[in-house]
N, C-alpha and C positions, 0 to 999 in steps of 0.2 A: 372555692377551695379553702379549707382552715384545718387547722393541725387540732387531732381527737387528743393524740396523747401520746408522751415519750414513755416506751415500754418499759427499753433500759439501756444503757450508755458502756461503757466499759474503756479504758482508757484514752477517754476523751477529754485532752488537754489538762485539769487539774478539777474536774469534775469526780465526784466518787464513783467509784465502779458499781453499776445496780441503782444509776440514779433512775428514777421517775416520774411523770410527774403529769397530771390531765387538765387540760385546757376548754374553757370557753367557745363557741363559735362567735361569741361577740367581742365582749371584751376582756381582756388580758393583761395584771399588771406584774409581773416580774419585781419584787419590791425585796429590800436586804441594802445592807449597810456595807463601805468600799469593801469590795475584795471580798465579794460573796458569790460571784459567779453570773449575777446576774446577764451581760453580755453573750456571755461561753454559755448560758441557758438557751440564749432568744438565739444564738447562731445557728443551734442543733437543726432547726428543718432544713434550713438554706441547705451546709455541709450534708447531709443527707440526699438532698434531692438533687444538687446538682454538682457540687464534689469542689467549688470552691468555697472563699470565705466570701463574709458580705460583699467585699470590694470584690469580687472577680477575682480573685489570686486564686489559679489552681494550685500551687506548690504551697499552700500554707501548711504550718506546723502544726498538724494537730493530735500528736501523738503526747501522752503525760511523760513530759523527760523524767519527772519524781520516781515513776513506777517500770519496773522491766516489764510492761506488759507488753507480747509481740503483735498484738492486734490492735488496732482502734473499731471497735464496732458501735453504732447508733441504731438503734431498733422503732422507729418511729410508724404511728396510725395517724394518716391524713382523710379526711374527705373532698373528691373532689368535685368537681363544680358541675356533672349530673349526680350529687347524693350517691357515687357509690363509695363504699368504706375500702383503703387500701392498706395492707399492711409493706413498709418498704423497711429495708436491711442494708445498711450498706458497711460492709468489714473492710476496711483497710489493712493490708498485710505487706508482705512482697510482692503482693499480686492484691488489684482491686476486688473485691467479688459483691455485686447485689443481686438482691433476691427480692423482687416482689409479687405478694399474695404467694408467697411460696416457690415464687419458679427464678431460676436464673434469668439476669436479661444484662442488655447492655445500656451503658448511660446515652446513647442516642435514642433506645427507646422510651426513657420519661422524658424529653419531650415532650410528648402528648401532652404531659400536665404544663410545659413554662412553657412552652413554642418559643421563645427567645429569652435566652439565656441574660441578654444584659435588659432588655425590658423588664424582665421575669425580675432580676436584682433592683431596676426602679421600681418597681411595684412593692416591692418587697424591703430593700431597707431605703426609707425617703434620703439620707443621706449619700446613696451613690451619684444621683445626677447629677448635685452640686461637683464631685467631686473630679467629674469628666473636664477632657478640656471640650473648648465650646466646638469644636469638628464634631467632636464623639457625640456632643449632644443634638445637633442640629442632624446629624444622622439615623440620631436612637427617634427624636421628634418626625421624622420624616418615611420613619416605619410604622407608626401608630396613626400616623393624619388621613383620615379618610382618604381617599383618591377620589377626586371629580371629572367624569369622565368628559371624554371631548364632545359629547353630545350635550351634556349637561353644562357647560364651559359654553359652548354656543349657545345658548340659551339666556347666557346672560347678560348678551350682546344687543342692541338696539337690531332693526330690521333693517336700517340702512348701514351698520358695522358687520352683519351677517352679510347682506348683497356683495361687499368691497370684501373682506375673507371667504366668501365664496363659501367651503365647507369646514365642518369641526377639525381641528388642528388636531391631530394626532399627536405628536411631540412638540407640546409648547414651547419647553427649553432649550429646542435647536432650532424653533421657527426663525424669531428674529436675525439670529446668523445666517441663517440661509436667504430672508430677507436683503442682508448687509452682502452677501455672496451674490445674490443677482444684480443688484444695485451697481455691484462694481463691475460686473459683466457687462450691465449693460449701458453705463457709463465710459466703457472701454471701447463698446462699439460707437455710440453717439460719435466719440469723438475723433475714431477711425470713417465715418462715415463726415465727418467737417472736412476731416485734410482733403476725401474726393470731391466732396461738395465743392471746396474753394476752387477746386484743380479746371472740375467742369464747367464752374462757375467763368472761371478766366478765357475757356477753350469756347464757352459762347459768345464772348464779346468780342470775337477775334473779327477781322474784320476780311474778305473772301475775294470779294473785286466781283465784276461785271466777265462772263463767259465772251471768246472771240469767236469772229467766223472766219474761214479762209475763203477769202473773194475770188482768189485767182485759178478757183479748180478748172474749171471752163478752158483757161489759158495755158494752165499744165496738162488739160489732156488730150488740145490741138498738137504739142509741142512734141508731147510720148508719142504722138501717131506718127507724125515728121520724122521721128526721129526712127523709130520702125522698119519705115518703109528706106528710109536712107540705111539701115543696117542693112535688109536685106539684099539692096540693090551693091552695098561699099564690101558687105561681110562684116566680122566684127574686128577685123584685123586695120592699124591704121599705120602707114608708110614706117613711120618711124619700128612699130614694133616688130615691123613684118622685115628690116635693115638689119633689127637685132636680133631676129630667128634665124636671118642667112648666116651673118658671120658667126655665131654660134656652131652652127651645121659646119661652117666651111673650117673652126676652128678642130670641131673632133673629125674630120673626113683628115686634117692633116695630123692628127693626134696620130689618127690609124693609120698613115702610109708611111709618117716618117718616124713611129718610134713601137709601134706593136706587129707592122706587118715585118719592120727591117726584121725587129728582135726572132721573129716565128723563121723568116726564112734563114737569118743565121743558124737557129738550132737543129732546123729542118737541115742545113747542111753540114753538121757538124754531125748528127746520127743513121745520114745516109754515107760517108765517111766511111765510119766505123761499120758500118754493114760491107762495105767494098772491102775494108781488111781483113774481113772474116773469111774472105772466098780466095785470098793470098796463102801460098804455100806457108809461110811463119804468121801462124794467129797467136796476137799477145792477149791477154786476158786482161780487162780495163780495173779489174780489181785487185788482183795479186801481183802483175806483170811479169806472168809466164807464160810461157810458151803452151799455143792449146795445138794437143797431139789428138786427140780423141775426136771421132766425126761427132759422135751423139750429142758431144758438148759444143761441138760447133755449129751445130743447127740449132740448140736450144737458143745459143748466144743470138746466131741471125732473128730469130723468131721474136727474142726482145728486141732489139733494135729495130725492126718492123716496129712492130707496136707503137715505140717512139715517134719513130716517122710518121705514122698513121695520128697519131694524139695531136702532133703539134699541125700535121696534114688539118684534122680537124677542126683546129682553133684557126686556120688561113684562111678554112670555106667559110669558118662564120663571120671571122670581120671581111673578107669579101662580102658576104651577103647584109651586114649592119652598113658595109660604105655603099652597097647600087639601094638602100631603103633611102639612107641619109642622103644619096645625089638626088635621087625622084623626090625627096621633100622640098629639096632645095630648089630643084626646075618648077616642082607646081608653088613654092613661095616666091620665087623666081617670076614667074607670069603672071601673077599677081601683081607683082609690086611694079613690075611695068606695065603693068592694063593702068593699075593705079593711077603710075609717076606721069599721068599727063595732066596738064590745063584744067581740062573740065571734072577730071577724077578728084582733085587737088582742091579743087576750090568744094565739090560737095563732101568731100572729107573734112574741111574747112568748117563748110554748114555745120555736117554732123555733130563735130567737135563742141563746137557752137551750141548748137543747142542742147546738148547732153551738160555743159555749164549753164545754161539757164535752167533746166528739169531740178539740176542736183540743188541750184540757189531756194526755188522757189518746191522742191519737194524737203528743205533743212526749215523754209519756213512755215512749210503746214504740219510739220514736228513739232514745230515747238509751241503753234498756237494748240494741236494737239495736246502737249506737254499739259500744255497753261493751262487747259480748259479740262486736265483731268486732276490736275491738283486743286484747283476752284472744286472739282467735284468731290474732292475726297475730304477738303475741307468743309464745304456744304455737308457732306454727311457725318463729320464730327460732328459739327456742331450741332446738328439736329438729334446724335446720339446724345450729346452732353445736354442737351433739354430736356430730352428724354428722363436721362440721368438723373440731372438736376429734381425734376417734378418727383420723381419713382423715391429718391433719397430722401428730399422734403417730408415725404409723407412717413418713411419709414424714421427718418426723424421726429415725428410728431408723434409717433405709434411709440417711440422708446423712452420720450419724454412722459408719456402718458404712463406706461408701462412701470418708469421709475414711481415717480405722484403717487402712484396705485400701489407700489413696494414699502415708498414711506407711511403711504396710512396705514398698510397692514401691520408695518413693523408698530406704529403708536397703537392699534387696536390692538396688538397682542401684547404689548406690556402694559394696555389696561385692562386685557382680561388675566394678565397673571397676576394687578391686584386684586382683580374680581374674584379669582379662584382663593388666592391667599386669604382674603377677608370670609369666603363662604369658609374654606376651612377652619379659618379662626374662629368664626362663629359656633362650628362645633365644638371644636378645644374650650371655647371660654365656657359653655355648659358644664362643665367639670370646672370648673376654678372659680375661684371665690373676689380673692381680692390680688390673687396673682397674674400677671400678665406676661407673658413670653413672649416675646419679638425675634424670628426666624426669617425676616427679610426685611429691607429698609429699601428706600425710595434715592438713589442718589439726586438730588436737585440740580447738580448742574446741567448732567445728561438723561434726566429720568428714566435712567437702569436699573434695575431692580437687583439687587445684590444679596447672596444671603449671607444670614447670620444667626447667632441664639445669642438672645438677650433677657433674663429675667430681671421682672420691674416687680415687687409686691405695695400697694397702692402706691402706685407712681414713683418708689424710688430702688435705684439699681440695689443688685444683692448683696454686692460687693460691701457695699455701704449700710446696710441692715444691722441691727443689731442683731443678738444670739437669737433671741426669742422670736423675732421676725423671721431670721432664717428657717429657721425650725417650722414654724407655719407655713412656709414658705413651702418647705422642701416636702413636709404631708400634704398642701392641696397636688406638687406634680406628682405625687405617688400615687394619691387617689385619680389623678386623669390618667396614667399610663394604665395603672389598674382595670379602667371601667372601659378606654378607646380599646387596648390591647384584647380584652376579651380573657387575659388569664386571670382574676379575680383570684391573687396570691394574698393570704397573709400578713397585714404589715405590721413590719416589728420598727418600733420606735424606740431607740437605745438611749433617750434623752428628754424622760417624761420631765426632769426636774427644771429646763430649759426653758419651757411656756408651761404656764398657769390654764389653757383655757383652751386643750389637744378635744376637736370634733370626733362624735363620731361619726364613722362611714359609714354610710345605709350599705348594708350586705357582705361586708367585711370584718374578717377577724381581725382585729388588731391589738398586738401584743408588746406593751408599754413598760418599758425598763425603768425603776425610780429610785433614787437612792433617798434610804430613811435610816436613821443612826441607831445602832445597836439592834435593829431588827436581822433577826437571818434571813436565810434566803424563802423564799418562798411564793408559791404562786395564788393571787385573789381574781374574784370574779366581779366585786364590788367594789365601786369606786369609796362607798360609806364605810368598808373593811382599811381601805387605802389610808382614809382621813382618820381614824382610830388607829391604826399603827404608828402614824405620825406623830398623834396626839401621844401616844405614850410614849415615844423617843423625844418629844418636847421636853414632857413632864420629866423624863429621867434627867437628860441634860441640865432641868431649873436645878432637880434636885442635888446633883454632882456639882453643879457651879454654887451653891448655896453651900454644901458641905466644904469645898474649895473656900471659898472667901472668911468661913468660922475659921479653919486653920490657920490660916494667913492672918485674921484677927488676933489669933492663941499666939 
């Protein structure tokens, strides 16, 4: 891309209205004495094409405050970078309006020509990148660097650093973290998987004891039979209990006669009574205590008091029939207990007794050897589980510790491939540079992390620390590398030919060099040999005027 020619200008900053002016596709000097425009010359394509100033300032002032012109318009012919000719227009008013090759468009669609705007301005005036803070430049550096893809990144690994990362790392800049993320996963487990280890560890060395046998089965199950056959011969009833089912029996047989049967036949005669009064010439009424004159009422009345009769009638027949159930229990535990209460009854109840306390002794102690011999078992099979445990753990300890090993080489393999990539990338960069060196990551040494940054070094020493003219050098080889990686092949205007003696030119580049020469106006050359004869005669005038100066000063 290079600028053909300014058509014509119109109140563009303090530029005269109907400047313009044709240009070079090589080289370009912009040359005139202070305060001839020169600058406000070389701005014109930038302000045209993409609507700031050199710095990026979209709000600059570029209307002439000297003139009421209500327009700023620049009419400018560029060629672009397939050879075809474009005419662009761009009128600043109250309203923006461009126009190119004729047709309306908007500023997102030139693009095309800078594809990035602050790239476009490095390429374009060498003094912006200095000017960036170093975020903005390791940003702008990190748009133009080649990309090396993860295929080609694995390739620059040994065969035994491919085998341990396994395949090409897609995102190399979140590897390592995610390396540091597993690491601590699985550092978390190891050492959840120690506190069980120790736990089962402890649960095998426990100590279990020797299983018993119960010897005396043989002898408890002569004893159960004895005793059996003496149940069913004795019953399961024994003197004493069969003492304390009678008097129980004989306690409610007198519960009933002397305090349920009195209470049923006092009521029983206290509503047969009142049934005799009913059938008396004066019937009193038991509720009002009047006189009942009325038959119909004095039958209803008898017909309750029946009823009475009948209910508590009813309640007599059932504790009669509760005292002949409870006498017949009593006579059949009654014959019992004297079949029992003899000599020979007496003494094999005695037996039975007997031996149902030896059954109960010697069936508490095949319990407990039972007990015993299933806690030995359940300890036995802990600890055969916790061996278990132990081995299954072990291994998956070894598996995690391996697992970590294998975390930490990848994580050192991959911060040596992100110098591996840095340095292929750098080696592209440094094809475009000369004697400049940009440092966009550093190596920290104590933890070998790779950190970025942007550093420029022009042979070997910082920028900061350059003198003018080195800067200046400096700042054209990064303009010719964003230039030629970026692929937009812009124009570069250099506002400070007068700074270095000894400005390259750029294979395929216009470049368009501002210089200040005393007493010359403004104007544009295409000859450096036109440059050095202007010179020459703003010398020669200057000898002259200072030789006229010092004759006076002699007068």
């Amino acid at each position: 891309m290079y600028i053909k020619r300014i058509n014509n200008v119109v109140g563009y900053k303090d530029l005269p209205d109907g400047f313009n002016a044709d240009f070079s596709e090589n080289m370009n000097y912009i040359v005139g004495a202070n305060f001839q425009r020169k600058t406000t010359t070389g701005s014109l394509f930038n302000w045209c094409l993409t609507g700031t100033s050199l710095y990026g300032n979209e709000r600059e002032q570029v209307a002439n405050d000297k003139t009421k012109t209500s327009n700023v318009i620049v009419d400018i012919t560029f060629i672009d970078n397939y050879g075809i000719e474009h005419r662009l227009v761009r009128d600043k008013g109250k309203q923006m309006n461009l126009t190119l090759d004729g047709k309306e468009i908007q500023q997102e669609m030139l693009a095309v020509f800078y594809k990035d705007k602050d790239i476009f301005l490095v390429s374009h005036n060498p003094y912006y990148f200095a000017s960036l803070e170093p975020k903005e430049q390791k940003n702008l550096i990190r748009k133009i660097v080649p990309a090396i893809s993860p295929e080609e990144s694995f390739e620059l690994l040994t065969k035994e650093e491919q085998t341990i990362i396994e395949n090409p790392i897609e995102y190399l800049s979140s590897y390592t973290d995610k390396r540091n993320e597993e690491i601590n996963e699985l550092q978390k487990e190891y050492d959840r998987n120690s506190g069980m280890l120790q736990t089962y560890k402890t649960i095998a060395l426990n100590q279990v004891g020797e299983t018993s046998e119960f010897e005396k089965e043989e002898m408890l199950q002569e004893l159960q039979k004895r005793y059996d056959v003496l149940s069913m011969d004795l019953g399961n009833s024994s003197l004493e209990d069969l003492q304390k089912s009678i008097n129980r029996i004989n306690e409610r047989l007198e519960e009933i006669f002397k305090d349920k049967l009195i209470d049923i036949t006092e009521n029983y005669n206290k509503e047969s009574n009142k049934l005799k009064d009913v059938d008396k010439e004066q019937s009193i009424c038991p509720s009002c205590r009047q006189e009942i004159k009325d038959s119909e009422a004095k039958e209803h009345l008898k017909q309750f008091y029946q009823k009475q009769l009948d209910k508590w009638q009813e309640k007599a027949n059932k504790l009669k029939e509760d005292a002949t159930q409870l006498a017949n229990e009593r006579k059949s535990k009654q014959e019992i207990f004297e079949k029992l209460n003899t000599s020979d009854m007496q003494k094999l109840t005695q037996e039975k007794d007997e031996i149902k306390s030896q059954i109960d002794i010697l069936q508490q102690e095949k319990n407990n050897i039972l007990l015993q011999n299933r806690e030995i078992q359940v300890r036995q099979e802990q600890i055969k589980d916790a061996k278990n445990n132990i081995e299954l753990l072990e291994k998956t300890q070894q598996e995690i510790l391996d697992s970590i090993e294998k975390n930490k080489k990848q994580k050192e393999i991959a911060n040596k491939l992100k110098r591996l990539v840095i340095e292929k990338q750098k080696e592209i960069i440094d094809n475009f540079l000369n004697k400049v060196d940009i440092q966009f990551s550093k190596i920290n040494k104590s933890n070998d992390k790779i950190s970025e940054c942007c550093e420029i070094y022009y042979e070997g020493r910082e920028y900061k620390k350059l003198s003018k003219s080195q800067q200046a050098r400096a700042c054209l080889e990064i303009s010719n590398l964003f230039n030629n990686l970026s692929g937009i092949k812009a124009p570069v205007f250099f506002d400070d030919g007068e700074s270095t003696t000894d400005i390259q030119e750029m294979i395929n580049t216009q470049m368009v060099i501002s210089l200040v020469i005393k007493y010359n106006p403004l104007e544009i050359l295409y000859d450096y040999s036109d440059v050095l004869d202007r010179k020459k005669k703003s010398i020669e005038r200057e000898v002259e005027e200072n030789s006229s100066f010092v004759v006076q000063q002699a007068a």
